[in-house]
C-alpha positions as CSV (number, residue, x, y, z in Angstrom):
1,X,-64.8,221.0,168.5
2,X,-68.0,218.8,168.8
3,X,-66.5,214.8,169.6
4,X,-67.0,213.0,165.4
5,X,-66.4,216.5,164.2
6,X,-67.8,219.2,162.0
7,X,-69.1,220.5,159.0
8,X,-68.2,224.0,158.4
9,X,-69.6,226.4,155.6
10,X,-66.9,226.0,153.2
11,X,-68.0,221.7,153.5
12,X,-64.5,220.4,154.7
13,X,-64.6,218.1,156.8
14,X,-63.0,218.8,160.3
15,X,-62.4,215.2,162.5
16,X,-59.8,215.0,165.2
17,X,-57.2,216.6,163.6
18,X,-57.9,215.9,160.0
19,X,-58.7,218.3,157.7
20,X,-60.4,217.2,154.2
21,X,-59.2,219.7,151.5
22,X,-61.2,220.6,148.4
23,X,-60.3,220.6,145.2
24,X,-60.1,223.8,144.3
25,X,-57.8,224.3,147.6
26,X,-55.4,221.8,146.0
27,X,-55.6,223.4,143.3
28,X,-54.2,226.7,144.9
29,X,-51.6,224.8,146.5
30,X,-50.8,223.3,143.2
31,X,-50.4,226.8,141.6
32,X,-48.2,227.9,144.5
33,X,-45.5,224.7,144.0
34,X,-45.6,225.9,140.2
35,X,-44.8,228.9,141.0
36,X,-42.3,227.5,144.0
37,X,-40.6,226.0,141.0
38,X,-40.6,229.0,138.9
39,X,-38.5,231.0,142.1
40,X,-36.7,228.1,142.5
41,X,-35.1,228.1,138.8
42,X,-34.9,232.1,139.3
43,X,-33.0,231.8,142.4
44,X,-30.6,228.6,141.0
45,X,-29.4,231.5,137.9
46,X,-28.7,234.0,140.0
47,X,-27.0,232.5,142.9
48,X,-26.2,229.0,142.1
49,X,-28.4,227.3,144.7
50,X,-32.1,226.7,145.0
51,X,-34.6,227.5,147.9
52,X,-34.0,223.9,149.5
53,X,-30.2,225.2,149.6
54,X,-30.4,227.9,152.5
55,X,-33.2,229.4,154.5
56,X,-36.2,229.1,152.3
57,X,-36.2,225.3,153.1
58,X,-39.6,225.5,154.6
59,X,-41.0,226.3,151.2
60,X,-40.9,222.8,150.9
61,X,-43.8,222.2,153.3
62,X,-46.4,223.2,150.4
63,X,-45.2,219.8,148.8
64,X,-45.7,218.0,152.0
65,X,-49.3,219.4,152.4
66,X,-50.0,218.5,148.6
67,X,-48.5,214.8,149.2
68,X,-50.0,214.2,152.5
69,X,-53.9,215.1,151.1
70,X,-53.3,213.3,148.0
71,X,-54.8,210.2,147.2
72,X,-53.4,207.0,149.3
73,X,-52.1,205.8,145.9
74,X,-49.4,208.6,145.8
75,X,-49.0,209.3,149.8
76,X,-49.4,205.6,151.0
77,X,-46.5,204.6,148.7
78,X,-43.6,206.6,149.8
79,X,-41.3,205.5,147.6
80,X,-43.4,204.6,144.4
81,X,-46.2,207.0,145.6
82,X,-44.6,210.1,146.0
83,X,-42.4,209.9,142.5
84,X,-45.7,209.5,140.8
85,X,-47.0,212.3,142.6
86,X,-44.2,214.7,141.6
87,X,-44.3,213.2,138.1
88,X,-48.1,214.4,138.8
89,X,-47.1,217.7,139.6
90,X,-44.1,218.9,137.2
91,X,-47.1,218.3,134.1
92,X,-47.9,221.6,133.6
93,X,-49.3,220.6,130.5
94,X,-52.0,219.7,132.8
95,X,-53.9,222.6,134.4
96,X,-53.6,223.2,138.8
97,X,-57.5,221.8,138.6
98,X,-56.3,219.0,136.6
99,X,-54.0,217.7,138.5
100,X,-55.7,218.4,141.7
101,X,-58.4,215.8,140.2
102,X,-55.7,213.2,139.8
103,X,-54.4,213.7,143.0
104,X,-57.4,213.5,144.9
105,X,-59.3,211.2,143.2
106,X,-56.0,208.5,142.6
107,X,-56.3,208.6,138.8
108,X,-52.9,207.3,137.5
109,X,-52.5,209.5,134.2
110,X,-49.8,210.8,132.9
């Protein structure tokens, strides 16, 4: 990687290590905690326990990419910050894009 970074075709941003995600990535990352949460409930009827109960625990790392390339707002604020952000997320009133916008941009709405 060139030293400052790159631009690739997509325009993210590559620096370092940092990767800038669009919004209509978050978006798709959005859609696949909804639908986390749909297994999730699925999974609690049937056997009693959730995904965060046995070995689909690393499921949980699509909420940990959505928090960490949200807004500093919600991921500066670990306490604060990240019950807004899941407040953000369970709205499914809102649309994926939607709420991609809020995260990204820091617009507290709800």
């Amino acid at each position: 990687m060139a030293e400052g970074g790159t631009v690739d075709n997509k325009k993210s941003v590559i620096t370092g290590e940092d990767c800038v995600l669009e919004k209509k990535d978050m978006a798709l990352l959005i859609e696949v905690e909804d639908e986390l949460h749909n297994m999730d409930k699925a999974l609690e009827l049937l056997t009693g326990h959730g995904h965060a109960n046995g070995e689909f625990i690393k499921l949980d790392n699509v909420f940990e990419v959505i928090y960490r390339n949200s807004h500093t707002v919600y991921s500066g604020n670990p306490e604060e910050g990240q019950e807004l952000l899941f407040q953000i997320l369970m709205s499914r009133n809102l649309t994926p894009e939607q709420r991609s916008d809020i995260l990204m941009s820091g617009k507290v709405c709800l």
